[in-house]
VEXGU-357844 format. One record per residue (C-alpha): residue number from 1; x, y, z. Coordinates in Angstrom, 1 decimal. Each point is the difference from the previous one (the first is absolute). Layout:
# VEXGU-357844
<NUM,<X,Y,Z>>
...
***
This chain:
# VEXGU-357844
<1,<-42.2,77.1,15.7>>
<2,<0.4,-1.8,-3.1>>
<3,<3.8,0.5,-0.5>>
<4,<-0.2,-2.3,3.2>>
<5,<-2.2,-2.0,-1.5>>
<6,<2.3,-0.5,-3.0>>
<7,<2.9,-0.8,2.4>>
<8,<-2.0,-2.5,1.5>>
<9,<-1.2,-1.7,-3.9>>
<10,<3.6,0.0,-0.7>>
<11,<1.2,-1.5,3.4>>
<12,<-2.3,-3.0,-0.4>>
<13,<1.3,-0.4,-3.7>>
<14,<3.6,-0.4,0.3>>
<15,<0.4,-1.1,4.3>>
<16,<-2.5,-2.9,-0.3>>
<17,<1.7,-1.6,-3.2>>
<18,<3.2,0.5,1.3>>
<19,<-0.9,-2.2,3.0>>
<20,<-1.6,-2.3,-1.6>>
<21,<3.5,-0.2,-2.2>>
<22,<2.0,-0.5,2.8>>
<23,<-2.4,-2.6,1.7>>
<24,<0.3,-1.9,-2.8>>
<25,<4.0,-0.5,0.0>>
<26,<0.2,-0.3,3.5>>
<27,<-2.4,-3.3,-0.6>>
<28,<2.0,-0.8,-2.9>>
<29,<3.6,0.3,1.7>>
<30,<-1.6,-1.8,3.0>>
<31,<-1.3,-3.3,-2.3>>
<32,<3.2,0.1,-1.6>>
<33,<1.7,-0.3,3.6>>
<34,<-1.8,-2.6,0.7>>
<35,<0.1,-1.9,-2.6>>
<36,<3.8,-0.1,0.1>>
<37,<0.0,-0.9,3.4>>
<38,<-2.3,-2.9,-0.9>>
<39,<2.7,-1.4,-2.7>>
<40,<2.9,0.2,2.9>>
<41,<-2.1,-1.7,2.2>>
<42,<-1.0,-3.0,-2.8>>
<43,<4.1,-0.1,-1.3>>
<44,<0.9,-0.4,3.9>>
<45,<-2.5,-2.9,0.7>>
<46,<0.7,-1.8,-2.9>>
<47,<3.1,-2.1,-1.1>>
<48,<2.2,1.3,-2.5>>
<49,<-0.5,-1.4,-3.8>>
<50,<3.8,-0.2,-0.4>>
<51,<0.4,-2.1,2.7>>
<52,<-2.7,-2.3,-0.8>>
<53,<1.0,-0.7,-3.7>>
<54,<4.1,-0.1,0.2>>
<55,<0.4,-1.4,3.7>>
<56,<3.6,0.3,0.7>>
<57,<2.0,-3.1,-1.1>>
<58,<2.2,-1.8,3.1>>
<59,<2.9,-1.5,-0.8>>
<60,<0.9,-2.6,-1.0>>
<61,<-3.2,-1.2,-1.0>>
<62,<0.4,-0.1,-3.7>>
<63,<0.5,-4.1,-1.0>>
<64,<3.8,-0.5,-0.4>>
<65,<1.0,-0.9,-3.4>>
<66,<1.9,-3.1,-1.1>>
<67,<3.5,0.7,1.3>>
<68,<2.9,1.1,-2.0>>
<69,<3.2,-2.1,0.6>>
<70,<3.5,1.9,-0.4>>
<71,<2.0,-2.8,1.4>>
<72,<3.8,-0.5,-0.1>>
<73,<2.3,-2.5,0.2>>
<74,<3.8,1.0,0.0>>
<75,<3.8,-1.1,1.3>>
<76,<1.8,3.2,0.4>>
<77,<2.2,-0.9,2.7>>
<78,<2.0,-3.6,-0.3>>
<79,<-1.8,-2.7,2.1>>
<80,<-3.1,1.7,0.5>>
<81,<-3.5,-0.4,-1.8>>
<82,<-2.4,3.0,0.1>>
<83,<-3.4,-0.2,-0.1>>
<84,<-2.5,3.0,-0.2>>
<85,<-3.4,1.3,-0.6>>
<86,<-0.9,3.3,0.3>>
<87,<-3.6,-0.2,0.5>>
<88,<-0.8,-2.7,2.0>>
<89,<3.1,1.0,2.1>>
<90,<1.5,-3.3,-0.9>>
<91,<4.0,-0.7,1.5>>
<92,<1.8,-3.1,-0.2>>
<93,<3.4,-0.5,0.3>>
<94,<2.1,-2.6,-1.3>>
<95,<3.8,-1.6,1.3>>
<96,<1.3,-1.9,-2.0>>
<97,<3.0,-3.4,0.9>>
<98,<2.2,0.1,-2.9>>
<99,<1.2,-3.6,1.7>>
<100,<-3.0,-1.7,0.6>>
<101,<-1.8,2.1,-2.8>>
<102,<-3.3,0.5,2.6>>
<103,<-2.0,3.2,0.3>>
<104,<-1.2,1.0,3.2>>
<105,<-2.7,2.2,-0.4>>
<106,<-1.6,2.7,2.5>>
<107,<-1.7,3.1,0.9>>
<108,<-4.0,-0.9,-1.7>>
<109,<0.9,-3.1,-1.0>>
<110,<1.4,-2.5,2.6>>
<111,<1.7,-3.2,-2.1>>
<112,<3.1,-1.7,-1.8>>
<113,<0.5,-0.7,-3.3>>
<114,<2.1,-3.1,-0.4>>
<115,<1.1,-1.6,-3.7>>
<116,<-2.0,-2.7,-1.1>>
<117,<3.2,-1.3,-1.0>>
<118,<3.0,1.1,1.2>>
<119,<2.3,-0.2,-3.2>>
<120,<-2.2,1.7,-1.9>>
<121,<-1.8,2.8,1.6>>
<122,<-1.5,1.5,-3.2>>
<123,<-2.4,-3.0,-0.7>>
<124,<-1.7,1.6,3.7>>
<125,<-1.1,0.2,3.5>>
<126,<-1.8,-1.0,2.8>>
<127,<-1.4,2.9,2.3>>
<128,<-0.7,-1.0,3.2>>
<129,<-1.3,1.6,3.4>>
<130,<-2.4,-0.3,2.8>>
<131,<-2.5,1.5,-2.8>>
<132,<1.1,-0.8,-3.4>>
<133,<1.0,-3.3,-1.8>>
<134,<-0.2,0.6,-3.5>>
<135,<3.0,-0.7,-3.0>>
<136,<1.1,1.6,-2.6>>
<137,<1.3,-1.9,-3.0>>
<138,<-0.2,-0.3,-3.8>>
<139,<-3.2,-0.5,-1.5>>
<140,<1.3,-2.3,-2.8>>
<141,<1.8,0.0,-3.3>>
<142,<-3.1,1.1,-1.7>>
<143,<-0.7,3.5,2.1>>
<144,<3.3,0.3,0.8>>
<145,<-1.4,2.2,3.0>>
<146,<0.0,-0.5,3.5>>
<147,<-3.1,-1.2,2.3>>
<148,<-0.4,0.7,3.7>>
<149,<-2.1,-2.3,2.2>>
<150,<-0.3,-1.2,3.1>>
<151,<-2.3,1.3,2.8>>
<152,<0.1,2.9,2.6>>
<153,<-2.1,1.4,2.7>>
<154,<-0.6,3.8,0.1>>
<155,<0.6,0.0,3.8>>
<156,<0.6,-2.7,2.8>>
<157,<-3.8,-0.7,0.7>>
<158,<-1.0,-0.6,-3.6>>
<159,<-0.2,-2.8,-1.6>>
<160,<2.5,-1.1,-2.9>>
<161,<-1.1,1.0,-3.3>>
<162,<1.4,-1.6,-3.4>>
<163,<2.0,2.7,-2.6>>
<164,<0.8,-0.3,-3.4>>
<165,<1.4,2.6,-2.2>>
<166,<1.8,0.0,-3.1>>
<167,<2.5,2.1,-1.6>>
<168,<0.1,-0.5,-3.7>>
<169,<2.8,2.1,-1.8>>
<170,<-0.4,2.8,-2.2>>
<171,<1.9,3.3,-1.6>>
<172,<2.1,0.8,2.5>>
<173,<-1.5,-2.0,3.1>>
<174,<-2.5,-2.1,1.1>>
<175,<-4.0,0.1,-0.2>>
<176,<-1.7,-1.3,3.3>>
<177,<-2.7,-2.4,-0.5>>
<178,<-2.2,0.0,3.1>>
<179,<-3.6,0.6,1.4>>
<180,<-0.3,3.6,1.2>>
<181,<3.6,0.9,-1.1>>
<182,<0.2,2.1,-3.0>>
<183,<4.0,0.3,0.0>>
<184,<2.9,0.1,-2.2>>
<185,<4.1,-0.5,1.2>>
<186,<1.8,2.4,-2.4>>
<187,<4.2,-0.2,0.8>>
<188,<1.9,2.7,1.2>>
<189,<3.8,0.9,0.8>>
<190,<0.6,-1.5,3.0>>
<191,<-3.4,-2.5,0.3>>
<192,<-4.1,0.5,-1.0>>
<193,<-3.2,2.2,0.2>>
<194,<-2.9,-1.7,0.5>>
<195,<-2.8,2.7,-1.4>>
<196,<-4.1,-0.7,-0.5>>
<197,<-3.3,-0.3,2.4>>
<198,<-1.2,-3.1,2.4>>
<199,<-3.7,-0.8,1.1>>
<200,<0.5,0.7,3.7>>
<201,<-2.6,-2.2,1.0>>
<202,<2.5,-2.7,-0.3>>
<203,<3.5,1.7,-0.6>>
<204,<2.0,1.6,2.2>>
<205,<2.8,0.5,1.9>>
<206,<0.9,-3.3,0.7>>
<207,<-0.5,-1.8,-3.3>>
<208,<2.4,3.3,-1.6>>
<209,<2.3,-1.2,2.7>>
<210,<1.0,-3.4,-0.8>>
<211,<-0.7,0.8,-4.1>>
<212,<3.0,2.6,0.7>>
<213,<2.5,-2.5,2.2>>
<214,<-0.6,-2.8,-2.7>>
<215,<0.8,2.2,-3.0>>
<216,<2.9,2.0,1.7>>
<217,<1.5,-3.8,0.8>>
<218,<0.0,-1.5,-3.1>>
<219,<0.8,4.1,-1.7>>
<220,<3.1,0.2,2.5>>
<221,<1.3,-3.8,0.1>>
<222,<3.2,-0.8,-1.6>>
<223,<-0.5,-1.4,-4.0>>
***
């Protein structure tokens, strides 16, 4: 009788502990369940922080800086004027009359560039066209540069507007003297570069135009 008794004492001593042990992790293991569930549940609902800060950029909507001009004006094959600009896509092509000493122009730029006077087709020219009647001539004895002026239109529907730009030598070229044109002419073998930045608010592919037809006429007429 009291060996059972003992068995019993000693039952209730080490059973009802270890229950109460093992209640206690289940509850444990089942709060920590739920607590995870709960953060899925909040990091589903709610947006991203990422995505929120740093939104993904779209392009092309960074502001454009002030172009860079890499423009060339060249005579590599007899007769024919080139003239290029790589990033404004800029291609006008120029034939030139040995006999009547006219260059027709085309391609971007649609107009003629005729001697102011015929003997002496250095002194300059007069570009002409449906959209451009400017000259090029010598700016006087004092500069001894060139100046371009005249007016242009930038397409058939706009109205004319008045251009002046001056090319005053330097080392080895010419430095253009113009609002939004920040340019310089340096020679090369076989014509000029025409290297620097314009404001594109009000230079462009036009005004490079006729600034390349005037220089390559009076660059590639007869002395």
């Amino acid at each position: 009788m009291k060996r059972a008794l003992l068995f019993i004492s000693w039952l209730s001593l080490v059973v009802v502990p270890y229950r109460a042990t093992l209640a206690a992790e289940v509850s444990s293991f089942e709060s920590q369940l739920l607590e995870t569930h709960e953060i899925i549940l909040s990091q589903a609902a709610s947006p991203h922080k990422e995505s929120v800060l740093h939104p993904a950029r779209v392009p092309g909507s960074e502001k454009k800086s002030t172009p860079i001009v890499e423009m060339f004006v060249s005579w590599n094959r007899p007769g024919e004027l080139d003239i290029t600009e790589q990033n404004l896509g800029l291609d006008i092509l120029g034939d030139r009359n040995n006999n009547s000493g006219l260059i027709v122009f085309s391609g971007d730029l649609n107009a003629t560039a005729e001697p102011i006077f015929p003997t002496h087709s250095s002194f300059g020219y007069r570009l002409k066209g449906p959209n451009v009647d400017v000259s090029i001539g010598r700016a006087g004895p004092v500069l001894r540069g060139y100046k371009i002026s005249g007016t242009y239109r930038r397409n058939d529907n706009a109205k004319p507007v008045y251009l002046a730009i001056y090319l005053a030598p330097s080392n080895n070229g010419w430095d253009i003297s113009a609002p939004g044109m920040g340019l310089r002419v340096s020679y090369e073998v076989y014509g000029a570069s025409i290297d620097g930045r314009i404001n594109q608010n009000n230079i462009g592919e036009p005004e490079l135009g006729i600034l390349g037809a005037c220089l390559g006429a009076v660059m590639y007429s007869p002395r």
